[in-house]
C-alpha positions in Angstrom: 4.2 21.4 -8.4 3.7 20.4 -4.9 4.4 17.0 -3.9 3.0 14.8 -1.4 4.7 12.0 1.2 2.7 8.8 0.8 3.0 5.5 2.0 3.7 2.6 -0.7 2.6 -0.9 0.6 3.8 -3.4 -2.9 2.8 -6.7 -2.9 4.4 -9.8 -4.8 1.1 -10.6 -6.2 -2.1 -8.8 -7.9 -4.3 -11.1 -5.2 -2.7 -9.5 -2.3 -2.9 -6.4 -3.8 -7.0 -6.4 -4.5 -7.7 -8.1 -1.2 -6.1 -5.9 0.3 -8.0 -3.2 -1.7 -11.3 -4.7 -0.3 -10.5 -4.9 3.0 -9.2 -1.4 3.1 -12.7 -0.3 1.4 -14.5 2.4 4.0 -11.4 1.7 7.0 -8.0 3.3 6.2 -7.6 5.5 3.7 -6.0 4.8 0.6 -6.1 2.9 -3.3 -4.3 1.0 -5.8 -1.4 2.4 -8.1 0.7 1.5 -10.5 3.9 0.2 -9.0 6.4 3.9 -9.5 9.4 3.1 -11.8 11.8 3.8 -8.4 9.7 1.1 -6.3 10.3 -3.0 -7.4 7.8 -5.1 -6.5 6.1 -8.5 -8.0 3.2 -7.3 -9.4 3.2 -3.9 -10.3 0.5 -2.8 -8.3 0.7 -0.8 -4.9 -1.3 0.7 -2.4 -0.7 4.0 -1.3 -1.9 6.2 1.2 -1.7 9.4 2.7 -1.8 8.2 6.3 1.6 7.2 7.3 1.6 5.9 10.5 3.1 2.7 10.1 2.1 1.1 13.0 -1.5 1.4 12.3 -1.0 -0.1 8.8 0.9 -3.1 10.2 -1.8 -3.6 12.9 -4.2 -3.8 10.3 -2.7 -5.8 7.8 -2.0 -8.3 10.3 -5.5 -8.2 11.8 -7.0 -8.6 8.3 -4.5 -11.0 7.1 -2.9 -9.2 4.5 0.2 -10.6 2.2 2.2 -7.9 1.6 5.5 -7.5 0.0 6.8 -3.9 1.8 6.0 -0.9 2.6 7.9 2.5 2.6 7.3 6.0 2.3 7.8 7.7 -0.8 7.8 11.3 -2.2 5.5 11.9 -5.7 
């Protein structure tokens, strides 16, 4: 089975995760998760996304004003 690099962003709250959800709609690619079991976060939710460039992510969270929790790279 071939498995893919993503990028996890958690979140310490369900809020944060679904704004962020919306704002992300038609603009960076990616959707909500469940939380993997190696990943601790508040919520349980995550966003992940195949486009790892961090520095794109973190200009856009900040731009959108997105609460966010972490975000790392992750193998699945």
């Amino acid at each position: 089975m071939k498995k893919d690099k993503y990028l996890i962003i958690a979140f310490d709250s369900t809020s944060h995760a679904l704004d962020l959800e919306d704002k992300a709609k038609n603009k960076m690619q990616g959707r909500l998760i469940p939380l993997p079991r190696e990943i601790e976060a508040g919520c349980g939710l995550c966003f992940a996304s195949l486009e790892l460039d961090q520095e794109k992510w973190l200009g856009f969270l900040k731009d959108e004003h997105v609460q966010y929790a972490y975000m790392k790279e992750v193998i699945f």
